[in-house]
C-alpha positions, -999 to 999 in steps of 0.1 A, spaced: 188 79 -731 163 97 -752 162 130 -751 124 155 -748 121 192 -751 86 206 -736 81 241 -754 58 261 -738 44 294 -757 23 312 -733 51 323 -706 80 319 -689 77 285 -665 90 303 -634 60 319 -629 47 289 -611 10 305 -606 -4 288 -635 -15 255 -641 9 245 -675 38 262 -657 38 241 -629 30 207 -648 59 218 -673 84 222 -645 69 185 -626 70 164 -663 104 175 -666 115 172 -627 103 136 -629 111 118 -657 133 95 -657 136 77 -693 140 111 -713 168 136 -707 142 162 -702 148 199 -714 124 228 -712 120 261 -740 97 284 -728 84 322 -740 103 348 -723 113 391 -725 150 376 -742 171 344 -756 185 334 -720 200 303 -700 191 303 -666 181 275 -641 145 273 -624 141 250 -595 173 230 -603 160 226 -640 173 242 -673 155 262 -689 163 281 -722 137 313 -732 129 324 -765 117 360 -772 94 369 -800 101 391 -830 86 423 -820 92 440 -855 80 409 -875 51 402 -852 45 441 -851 44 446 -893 39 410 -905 9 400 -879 -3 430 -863 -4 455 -893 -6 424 -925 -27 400 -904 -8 373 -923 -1 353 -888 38 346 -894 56 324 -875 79 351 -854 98 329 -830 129 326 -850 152 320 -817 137 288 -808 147 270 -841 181 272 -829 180 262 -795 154 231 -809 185 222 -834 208 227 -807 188 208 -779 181 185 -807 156 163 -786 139 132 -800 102 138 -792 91 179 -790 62 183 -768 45 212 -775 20 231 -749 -4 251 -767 0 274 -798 -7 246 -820 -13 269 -845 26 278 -849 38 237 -845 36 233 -887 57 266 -891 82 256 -865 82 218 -878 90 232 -915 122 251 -900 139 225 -884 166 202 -904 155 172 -888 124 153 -875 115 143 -840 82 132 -830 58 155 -821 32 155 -792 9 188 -790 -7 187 -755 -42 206 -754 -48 225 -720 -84 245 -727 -114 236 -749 -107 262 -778 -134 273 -800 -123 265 -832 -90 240 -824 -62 237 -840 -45 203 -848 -14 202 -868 0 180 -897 32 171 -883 16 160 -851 20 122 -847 2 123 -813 -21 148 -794 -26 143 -756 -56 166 -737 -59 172 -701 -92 155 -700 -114 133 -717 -138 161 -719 -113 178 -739 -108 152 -762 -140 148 -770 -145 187 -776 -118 189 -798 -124 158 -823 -160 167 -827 -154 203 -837 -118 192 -854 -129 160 -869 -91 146 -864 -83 109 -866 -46 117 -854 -40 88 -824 -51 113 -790 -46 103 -758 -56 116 -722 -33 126 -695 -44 143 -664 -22 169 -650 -3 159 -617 -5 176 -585 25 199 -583 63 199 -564 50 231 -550 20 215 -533 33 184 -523 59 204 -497 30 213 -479 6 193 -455 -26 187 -453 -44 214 -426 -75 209 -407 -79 249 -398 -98 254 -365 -113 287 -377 -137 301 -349 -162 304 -386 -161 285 -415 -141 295 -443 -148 296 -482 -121 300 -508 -131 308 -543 -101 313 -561 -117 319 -598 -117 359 -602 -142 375 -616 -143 352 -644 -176 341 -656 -163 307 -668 -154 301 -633 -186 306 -623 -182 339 -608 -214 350 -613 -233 323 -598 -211 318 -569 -219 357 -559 -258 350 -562 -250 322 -539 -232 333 -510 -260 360 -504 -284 332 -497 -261 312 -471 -277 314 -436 -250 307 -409 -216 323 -400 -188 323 -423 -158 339 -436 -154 344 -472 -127 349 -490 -125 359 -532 -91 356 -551 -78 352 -588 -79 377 -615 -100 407 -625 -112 417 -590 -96 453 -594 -124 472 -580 -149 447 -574 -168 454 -542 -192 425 -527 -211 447 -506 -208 421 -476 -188 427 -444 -178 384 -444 -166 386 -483 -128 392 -485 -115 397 -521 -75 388 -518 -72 402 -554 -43 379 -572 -21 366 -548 18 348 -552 11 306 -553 24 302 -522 3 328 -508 -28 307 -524 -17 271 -511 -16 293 -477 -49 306 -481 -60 270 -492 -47 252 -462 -63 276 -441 -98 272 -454 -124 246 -444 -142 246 -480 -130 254 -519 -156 263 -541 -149 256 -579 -188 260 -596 -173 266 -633 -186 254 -664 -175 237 -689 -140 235 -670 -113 213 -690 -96 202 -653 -87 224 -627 -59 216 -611 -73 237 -579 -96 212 -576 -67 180 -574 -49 202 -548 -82 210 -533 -82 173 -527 -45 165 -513 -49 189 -489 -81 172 -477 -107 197 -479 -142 202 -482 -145 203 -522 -177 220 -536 -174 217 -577 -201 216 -605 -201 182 -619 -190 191 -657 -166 188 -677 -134 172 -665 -141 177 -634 -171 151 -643 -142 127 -650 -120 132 -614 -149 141 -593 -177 116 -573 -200 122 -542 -174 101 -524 -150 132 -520 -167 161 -528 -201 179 -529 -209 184 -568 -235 211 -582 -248 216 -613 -228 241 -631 -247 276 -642 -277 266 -612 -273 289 -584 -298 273 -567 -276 238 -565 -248 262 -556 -266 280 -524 -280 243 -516 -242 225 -516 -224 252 -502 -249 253 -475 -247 213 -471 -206 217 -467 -212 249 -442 -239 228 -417 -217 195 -420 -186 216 -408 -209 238 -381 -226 206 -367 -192 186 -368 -209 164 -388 -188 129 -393 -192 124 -426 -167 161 -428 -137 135 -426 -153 110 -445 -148 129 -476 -115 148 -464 -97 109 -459 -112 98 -492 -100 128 -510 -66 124 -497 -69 89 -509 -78 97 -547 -54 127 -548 -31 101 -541 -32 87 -579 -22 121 -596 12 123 -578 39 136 -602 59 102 -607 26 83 -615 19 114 -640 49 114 -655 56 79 -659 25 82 -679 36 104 -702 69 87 -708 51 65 -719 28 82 -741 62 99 -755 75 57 -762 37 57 -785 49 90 -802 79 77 -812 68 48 -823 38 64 -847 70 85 -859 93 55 -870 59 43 -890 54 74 -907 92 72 -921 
């Protein structure tokens, strides 16, 4: 059996409230023609296990990144422990999440050659695509796109949407019977997410509801209403609680490269208000969801008040769209995902034994 070693630079994979975490730990849970093995950014070089998988951490140089990057600005490679546990591990294809910047530097270090795959999570500003890559995958089409305009790369890219997670998938569906509907906006105060339009919005809504604010950079933030609740940043499993219990998600961000929020959104059959952009444009119809146009607060007041009346009036076509969003979250489940990306790994390896 061939063997594949996900590296993941951001953080440690445990921490299972973020998006690449989670999809690390479900590639690797379900693959089944690649030994898989994880590497991922953590405080020291350790072996440990993290929901029945191994995982090996690699610390950073904090002298070297300290005087050769921070003080020089000469943007050295300063993960030195994960060359050893990449010889060690030896895999045949290295799947690297994000930092493309550091995948030529690590590539150069290693005594042999496996096939590379550099996965692209976010729509950076000015992208990176390596030399040694012999295939890039993106989370969306959108994605894609973004990148090989601004990039100009001919490299063979391919798109793989991320899968809905082990950690959702133990949890059912919920049809709350809140005595007022609830909203869930689970973006912070993060403009991108599109904070500021959603808090225009809710002002305008005429009816009784419940509304509830999590995510990041909320320290302090008051809404001035008495039905806004701001969670703050909450555990995952506090969120998929919080999610079950709510009758609508609201996810009006721009430009968003795919939000996995929005694919759980749909398993768990709600209401699903999201601006029809980016990837969501790609995973999204007026089938399953109410879409708004991202950055218009006016088609944000006017589709969150569609989802509060159809809820308030018991309006039918409330389960039309939770049954057929069950139905399309369906096709992101983590063995259809990951057999994908087997296979995507088989096209790596392939464009490798050309190269040679």
């Amino acid at each position: 059996m061939k063997k594949s070693l996900q590296v993941h630079f951001w953080g440690h994979v445990g921490n299972t409230a973020g998006s690449v975490e989670k999809l690390v730990l479900t590639f690797a849970r379900h693959q089944t023609r690649y030994k898989p093995a994880i590497a991922c950014k953590g405080e020291r070089n350790t072996r440990e296990e993290v929901d029945g998988l191994a995982v090996r951490s690699f610390a950073e140089s904090a002298f070297k990144n300290r005087l050769l990057n921070k003080l020089l600005g000469l943007h050295a490679f300063t993960f030195d422990s994960l060359v050893p546990i990449i010889e060690e591990e030896r895999p045949d294809v290295l799947h690297v999440h994000n930092r493309q910047e550091l995948v030529d530097r690590l590539v150069a270090r290693l005594s042999y050659r496996p096939a590379v795959v550099v996965h692209y999570h976010r729509n950076f500003a000015t992208p990176c695509v390596p030399e040694t890559a012999d295939l890039l995958l993106a989370v969306s089409d959108a994605t894609r796109r973004h990148i090989v305009d601004v990039s100009g790369t001919q490299k063979p890219f391919e798109v793989l949407h991320n899968p809905l997670s082990d950690a959702l998938l133990q949890h059912a569906p919920a049809n709350p019977d809140n005595p007022r509907p609830v909203i869930l906006f689970g973006g912070g105060q993060v403009e991108r997410k599109g904070f500021p339009e959603f808090v225009q919005a809710i002002r305008r809504l005429k009816g009784d509801c419940v509304i509830k604010i999590c995510g990041p950079k909320l320290e302090g933030y008051a809404p001035g209403q008495d039905n806004v609740e701001v969670l703050g940043l909450i555990p995952y499993t506090r969120f998929i609680h919080e999610m079950q219990q709510a009758d609508i998600i609201a996810m009006p961000s721009r430009k968003e490269p795919f939000a996995l929020m929005a694919l759980e959104s749909l398993y768990l059959g709600k209401l699903l208000v999201a601006s029809n952009d980016g990837g969501f444009a790609e995973m999204l119809g007026p089938d399953y969801a109410i879409l708004t146009e991202p950055g218009d607060v006016e088609s944000l007041t006017s589709a969150l008040q569609s989802a509060l009346d159809m809820i308030s009036d018991g309006d039918e076509r409330t389960d039309q769209l939770r049954t057929a969003a069950r139905r399309v979250a369906e096709s992101y489940t983590p063995d259809v995902v990951a057999a994908r990306l087997e296979g995507f790994y088989d096209e790596a390896l392939a464009l490798a034994a050309g190269r040679t």
